[in-house]
C-alpha positions in Angstrom: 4.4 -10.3 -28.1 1.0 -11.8 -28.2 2.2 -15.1 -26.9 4.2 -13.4 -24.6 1.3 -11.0 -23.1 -1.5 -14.5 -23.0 1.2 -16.4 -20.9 1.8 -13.5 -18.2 -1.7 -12.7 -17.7 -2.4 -17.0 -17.3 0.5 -17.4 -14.9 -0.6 -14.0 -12.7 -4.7 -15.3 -13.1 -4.1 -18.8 -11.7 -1.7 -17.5 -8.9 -4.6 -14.4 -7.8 -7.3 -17.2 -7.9 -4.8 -19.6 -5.8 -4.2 -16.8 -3.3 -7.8 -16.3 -2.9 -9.2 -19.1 -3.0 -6.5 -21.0 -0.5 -4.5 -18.1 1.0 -6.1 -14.8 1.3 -3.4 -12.4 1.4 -4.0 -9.2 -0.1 -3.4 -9.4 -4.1 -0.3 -7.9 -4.7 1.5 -9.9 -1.7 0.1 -12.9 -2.5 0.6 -13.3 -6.1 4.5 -12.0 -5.5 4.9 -14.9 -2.7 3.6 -17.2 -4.9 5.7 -16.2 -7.9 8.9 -16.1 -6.1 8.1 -19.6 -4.3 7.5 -21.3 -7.8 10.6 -20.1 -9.1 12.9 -21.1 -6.2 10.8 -24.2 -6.5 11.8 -24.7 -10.4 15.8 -23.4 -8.9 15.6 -26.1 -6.6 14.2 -28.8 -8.9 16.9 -27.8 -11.3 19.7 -27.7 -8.9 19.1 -31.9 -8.6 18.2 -32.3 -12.6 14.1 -32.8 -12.1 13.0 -29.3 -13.4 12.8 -30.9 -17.6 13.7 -28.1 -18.5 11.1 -26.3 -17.0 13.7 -22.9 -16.1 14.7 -23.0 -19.1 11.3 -21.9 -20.3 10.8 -19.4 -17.6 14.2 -17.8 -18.4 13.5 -17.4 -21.7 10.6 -16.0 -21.6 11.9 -13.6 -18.8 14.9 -12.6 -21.5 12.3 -11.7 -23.5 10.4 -9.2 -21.8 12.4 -5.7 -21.1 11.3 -5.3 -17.8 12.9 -1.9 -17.3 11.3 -0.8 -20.4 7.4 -2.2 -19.5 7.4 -0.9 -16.5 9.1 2.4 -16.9 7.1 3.2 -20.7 4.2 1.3 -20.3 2.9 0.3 -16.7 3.8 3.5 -14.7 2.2 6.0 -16.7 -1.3 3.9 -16.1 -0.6 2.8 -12.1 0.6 6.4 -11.2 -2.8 8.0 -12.9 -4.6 5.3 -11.6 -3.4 6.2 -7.8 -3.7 9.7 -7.9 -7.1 9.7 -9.4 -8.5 8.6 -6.2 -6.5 11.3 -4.0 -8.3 13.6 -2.7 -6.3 17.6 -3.6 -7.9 19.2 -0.7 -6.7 16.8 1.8 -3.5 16.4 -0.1 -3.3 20.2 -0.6 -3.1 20.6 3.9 0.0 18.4 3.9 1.6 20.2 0.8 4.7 21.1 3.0 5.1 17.6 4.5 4.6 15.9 1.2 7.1 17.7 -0.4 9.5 17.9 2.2 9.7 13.7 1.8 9.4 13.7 -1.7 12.3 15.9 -2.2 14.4 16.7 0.7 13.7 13.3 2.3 14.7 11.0 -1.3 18.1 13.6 -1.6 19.3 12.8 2.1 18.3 9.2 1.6 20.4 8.8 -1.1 22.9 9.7 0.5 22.9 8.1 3.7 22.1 4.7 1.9 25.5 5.7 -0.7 27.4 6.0 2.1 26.1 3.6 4.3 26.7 0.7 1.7 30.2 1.9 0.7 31.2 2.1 4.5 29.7 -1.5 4.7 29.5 -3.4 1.5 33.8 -4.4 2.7 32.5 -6.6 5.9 30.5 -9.0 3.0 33.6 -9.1 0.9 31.5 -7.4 -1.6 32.9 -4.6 -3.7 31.0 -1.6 -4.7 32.7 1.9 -5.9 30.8 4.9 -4.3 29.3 6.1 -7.3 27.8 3.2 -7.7 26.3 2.9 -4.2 24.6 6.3 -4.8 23.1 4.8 -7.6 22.2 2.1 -5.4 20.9 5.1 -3.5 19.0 7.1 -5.5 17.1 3.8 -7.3 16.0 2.1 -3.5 15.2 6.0 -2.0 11.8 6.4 -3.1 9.4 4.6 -1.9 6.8 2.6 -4.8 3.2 4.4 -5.4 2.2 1.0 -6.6 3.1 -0.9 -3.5 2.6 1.8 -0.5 -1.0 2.6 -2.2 -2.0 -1.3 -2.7 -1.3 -2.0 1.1 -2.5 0.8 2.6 -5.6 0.1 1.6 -6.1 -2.7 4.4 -4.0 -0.9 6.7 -6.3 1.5 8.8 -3.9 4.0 8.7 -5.9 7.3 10.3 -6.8 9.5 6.9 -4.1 12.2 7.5 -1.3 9.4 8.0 -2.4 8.3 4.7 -2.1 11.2 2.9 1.1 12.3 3.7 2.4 8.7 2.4 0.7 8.4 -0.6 1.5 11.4 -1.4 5.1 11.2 -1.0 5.0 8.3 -2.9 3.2 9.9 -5.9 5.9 12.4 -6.1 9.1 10.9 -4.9 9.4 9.1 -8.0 10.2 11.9 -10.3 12.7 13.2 -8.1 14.4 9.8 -7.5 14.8 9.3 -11.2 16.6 12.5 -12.2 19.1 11.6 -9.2 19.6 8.2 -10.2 20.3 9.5 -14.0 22.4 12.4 -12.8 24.9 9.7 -10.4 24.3 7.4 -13.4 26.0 9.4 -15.6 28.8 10.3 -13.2 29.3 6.2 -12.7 29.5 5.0 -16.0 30.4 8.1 -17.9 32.7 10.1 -15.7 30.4 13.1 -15.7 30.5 15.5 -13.2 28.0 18.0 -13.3 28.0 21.0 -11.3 25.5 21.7 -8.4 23.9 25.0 -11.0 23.6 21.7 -13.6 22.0 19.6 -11.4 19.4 22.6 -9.8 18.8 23.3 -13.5 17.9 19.5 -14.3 15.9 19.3 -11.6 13.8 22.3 -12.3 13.6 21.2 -16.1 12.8 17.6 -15.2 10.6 17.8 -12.1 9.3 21.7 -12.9 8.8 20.6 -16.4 6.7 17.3 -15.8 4.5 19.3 -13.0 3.5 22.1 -15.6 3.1 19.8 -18.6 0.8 17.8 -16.2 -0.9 20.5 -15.4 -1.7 21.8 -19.1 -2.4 18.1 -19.6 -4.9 17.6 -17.3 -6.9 20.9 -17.8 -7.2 19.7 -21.8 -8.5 16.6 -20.5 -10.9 18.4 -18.3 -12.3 20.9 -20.8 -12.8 18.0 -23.2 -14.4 15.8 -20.7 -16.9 18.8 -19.9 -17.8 19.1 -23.4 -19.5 16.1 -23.4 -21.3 13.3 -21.7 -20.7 10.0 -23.6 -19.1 7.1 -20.6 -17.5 5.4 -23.5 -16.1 8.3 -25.0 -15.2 10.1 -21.7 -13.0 6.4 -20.1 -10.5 6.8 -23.5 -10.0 10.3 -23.4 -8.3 9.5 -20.0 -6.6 6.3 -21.4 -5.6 8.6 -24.1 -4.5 11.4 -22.5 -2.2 8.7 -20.0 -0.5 7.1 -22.8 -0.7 9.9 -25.2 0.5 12.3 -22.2 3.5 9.9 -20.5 5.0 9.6 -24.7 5.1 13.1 -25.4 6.7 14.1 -21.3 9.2 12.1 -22.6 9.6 13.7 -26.1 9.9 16.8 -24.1 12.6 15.6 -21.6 10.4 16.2 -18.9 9.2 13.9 -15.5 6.4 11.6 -17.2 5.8 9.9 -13.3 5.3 13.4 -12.2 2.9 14.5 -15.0 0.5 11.8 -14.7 0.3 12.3 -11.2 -0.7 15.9 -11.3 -3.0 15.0 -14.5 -4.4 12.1 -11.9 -5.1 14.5 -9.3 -6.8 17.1 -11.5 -9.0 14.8 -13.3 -10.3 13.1 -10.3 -10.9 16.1 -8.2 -12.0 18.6 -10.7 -13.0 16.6 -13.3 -15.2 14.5 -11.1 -16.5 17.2 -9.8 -17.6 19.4 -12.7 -17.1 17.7 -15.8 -18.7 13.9 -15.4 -21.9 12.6 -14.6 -22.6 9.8 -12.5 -22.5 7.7 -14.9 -19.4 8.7 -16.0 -17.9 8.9 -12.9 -18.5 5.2 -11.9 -17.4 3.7 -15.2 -14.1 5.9 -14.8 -13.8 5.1 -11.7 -14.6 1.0 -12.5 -12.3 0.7 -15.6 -9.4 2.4 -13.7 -9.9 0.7 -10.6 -10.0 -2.6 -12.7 -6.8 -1.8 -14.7 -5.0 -0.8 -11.5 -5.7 -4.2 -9.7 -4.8 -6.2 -13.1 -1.4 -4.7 -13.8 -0.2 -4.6 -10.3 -0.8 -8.2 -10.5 0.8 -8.8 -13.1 3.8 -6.5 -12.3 4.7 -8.6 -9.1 4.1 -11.6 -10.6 7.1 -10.6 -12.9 8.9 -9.5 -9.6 8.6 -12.8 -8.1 9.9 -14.6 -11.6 12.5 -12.1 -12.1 14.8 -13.9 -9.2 15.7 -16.5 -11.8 17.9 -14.0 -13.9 20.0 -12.8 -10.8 23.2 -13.6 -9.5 23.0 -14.9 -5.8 25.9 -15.9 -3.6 26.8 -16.1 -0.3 28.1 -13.1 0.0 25.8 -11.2 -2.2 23.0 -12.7 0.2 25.0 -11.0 3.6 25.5 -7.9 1.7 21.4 -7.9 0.8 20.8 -8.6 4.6 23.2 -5.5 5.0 20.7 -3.4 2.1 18.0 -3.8 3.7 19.3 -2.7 7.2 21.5 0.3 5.8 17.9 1.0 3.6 15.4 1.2 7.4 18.2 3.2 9.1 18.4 5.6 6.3 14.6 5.6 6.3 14.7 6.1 10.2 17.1 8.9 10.5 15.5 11.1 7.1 12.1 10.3 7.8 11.2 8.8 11.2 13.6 10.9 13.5 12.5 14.4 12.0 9.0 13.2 12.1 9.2 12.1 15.8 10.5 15.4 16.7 7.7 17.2 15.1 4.7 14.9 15.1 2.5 17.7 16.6 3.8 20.5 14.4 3.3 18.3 11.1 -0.3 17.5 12.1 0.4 14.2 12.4 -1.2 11.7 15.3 1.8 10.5 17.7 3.6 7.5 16.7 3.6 8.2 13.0 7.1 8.5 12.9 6.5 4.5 13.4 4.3 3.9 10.6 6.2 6.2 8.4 9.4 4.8 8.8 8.3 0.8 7.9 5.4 1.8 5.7 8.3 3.4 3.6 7.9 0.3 1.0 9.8 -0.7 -2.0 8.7 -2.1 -5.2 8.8 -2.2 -9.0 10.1 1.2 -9.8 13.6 0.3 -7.9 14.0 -3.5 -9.8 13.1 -1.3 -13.2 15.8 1.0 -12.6 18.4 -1.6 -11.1 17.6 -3.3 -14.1 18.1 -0.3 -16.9 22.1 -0.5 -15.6 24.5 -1.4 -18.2 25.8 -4.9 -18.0 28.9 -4.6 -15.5 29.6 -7.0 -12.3 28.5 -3.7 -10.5 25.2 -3.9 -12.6 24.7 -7.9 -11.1 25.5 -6.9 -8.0 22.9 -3.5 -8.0 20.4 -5.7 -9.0 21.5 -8.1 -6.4 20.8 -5.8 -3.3 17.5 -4.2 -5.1 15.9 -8.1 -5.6 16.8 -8.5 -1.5 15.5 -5.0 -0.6 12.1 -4.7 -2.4 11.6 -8.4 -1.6 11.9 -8.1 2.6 9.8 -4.6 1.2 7.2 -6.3 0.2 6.8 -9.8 1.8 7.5 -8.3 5.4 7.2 -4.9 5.6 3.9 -5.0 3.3 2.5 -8.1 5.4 3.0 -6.3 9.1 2.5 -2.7 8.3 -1.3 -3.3 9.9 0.1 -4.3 13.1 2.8 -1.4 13.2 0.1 0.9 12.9 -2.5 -0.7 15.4 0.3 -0.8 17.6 2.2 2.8 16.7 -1.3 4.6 16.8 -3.7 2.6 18.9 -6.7 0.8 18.0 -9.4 3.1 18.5 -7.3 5.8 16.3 -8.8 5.7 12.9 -10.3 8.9 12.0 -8.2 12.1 10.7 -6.8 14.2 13.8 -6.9 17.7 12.7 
């Protein structure tokens, strides 16, 4: 594990310093790009016999790290704290109804529209996908990733209440997203076919649950971070109470994604406010911020690598051109449509609906999940269509989103509009 942990954090160093030093794109984008262009580099060499062994290496090493399982028990729990710590709950609080609208309603229709979409058109690649299994597909590419929207917006210059209302559906979409990709999971492999009183119960234990145990977890944090005023002491009680926190949610059965983010949002609101000095406040705010930047590095570093262990054919590659246009068009008509319609009602500046519908980006959350599928030539071909989707995500959405919103919003539109 140790050797295993030493060589990720060398590969995704060298390729951050690279980027900045010779290519100054922003951190997340960069290091990805320059992942996946070594390892179609090392496919290449390989294909002609000059890679000495060289993939065989990188494929082991990939085989031995459960990406599903790093990302989805170990890396979540700390990014999705990490990004709602710096969310402000009052500004987050106004757009409560929009927020919550995409993170729920919007993720539902999307995975259905997507399902659909790719059953209707999967036939025209000569690629074969039963329905239940593009629902899955669905559900898995619906919500959009905390951990990429939230690095890129950043440098975007998105006005503040634009920003808001998509970092905060991405902070909660998750939670939703996962209880519909197990629910259609179930009904794919298993044959299970719960009812619609089922589901609304699973939902209300999963999402309900993970929201209240957040809560509770992030007033015990609170009151203990008040009690005292030790920096040291204070920056592991949050560590703590993320990985102590996400473990027990899922002891409980309950959304861990969705806990942390309400824990996130308590501690750096309230807690900021009340319970930590300033000292406290800026080593907080410096370890988290620190930990954030390392393992999103290193998580599309592993992103970029990971396109050795999939399966890629011709027409895999048209039905992953297909992906990513059924994916925008189901992003269009549940998000950007309704939006456009009611830009001035939502509070939102005209030509949101722009910005919302391409800034809706894909990341390491859909690749875990795609990834967590039982082996099946379904699974390869899930997997497939995720790798195309959160790649084009990432390396083209991620890398025009600026111009979409200088060019949506107008240049001189910066500042919040209500």
């Amino acid at each position: 594990m140790l050797d295993i942990v030493a060589i990720c954090l060398v590969i995704t160093a060298l390729l951050a310093y690279l980027n900045h030093r010779y290519v100054g794109l922003p951190i997340t984008i960069g290091v990805m790009a320059a992942s996946l262009a070594l390892s179609l580099a090392i496919i290449g060499l390989d294909s002609i016999g000059l890679s000495f062994g060289v993939r065989d290496a990188e494929e082991s090493l990939l085989k031995s790290i459960d990406f599903g399982e790093l990302l989805m028990q170990g890396m979540l729990s700390l990014l999705l704290f990490a990004g709602a710590l710096h969310v402000h709950l009052a500004d987050l609080r106004s757009f409560r109804w929009q927020v919550g609208g995409l993170a729920c309603v919007g993720t539902l229709l999307s995975t259905i529209v997507v399902g659909f979409g790719m059953w209707f058109a999967l036939p025209f690649a000569g690629v074969e996908l039963g329905l239940p299994f593009c629902l899955v597909f669905g559900a898995l590419i619906s919500p959009t990733d905390p951990v990429a929207v939230m690095g890129i917006l950043k440098s975007a210059g998105a006005p503040k209440n634009l920003e808001v209302v998509i970092t905060g559906e991405s902070l909660f979409n998750d939670g939703v997203g996962i209880v519909l990709f197990t629910l259609l999971l179930g009904v794919a492999v298993g044959g299970v076919h719960p009812s619609a009183g089922e589901v609304g119960l699973t939902l209300l234990h999963e999402a309900g649950g993970g929201l209240a145990f957040g809560a509770v977890l992030g007033f015990v944090t609170y009151r203990l971070l008040k009690s005292i005023d030790q920096y040291q002491v204070e920056v592991m009680l949050t560590l703590a109470a993320v990985v102590g926190g996400y473990a027990l949610a899922n002891h409980l059965h309950v959304s861990g994604p969705l806990a942390m983010v309400v824990a996130g949002l308590m501690i750096g609101n309230r807690g900021r406010k009340h319970a930590m000095s300033d000292t406290t406040r800026q080593y907080v705010d410096m370890f988290w911020e620190l930990l954030d930047e390392i393992l999103n590095a290193v998580l599309f570093v592993l992103i970029g690598m990971e396109v050795l262990l999939i399966k890629f054919n011709g027409d895999v590659l048209l039905a992953g051109a297909i992906a990513i246009a059924v994916t925008l068009a189901a992003r269009l008509f549940t998000v950007g449509l309704p939006f456009a319609a009611t830009e001035r009602s939502m509070r939102l500046p005209k030509g949101s609906w722009r910005v919302l519908t391409w800034g809706g980006l894909r990341g390491g959350i859909s690749v875990a999940l795609a990834l967590s599928l039982p082996a099946s030539d379904a699974r390869d071909v899930v997997l497939a269509l995720t790798y195309c989707v959160v790649v084009f995500s990432i390396l083209v959405q991620g890398l025009t989103v600026s111009r979409v919103v200088r060019r949506a919003l107008g240049r001189g539109d910066r500042g919040d509009s209500h």
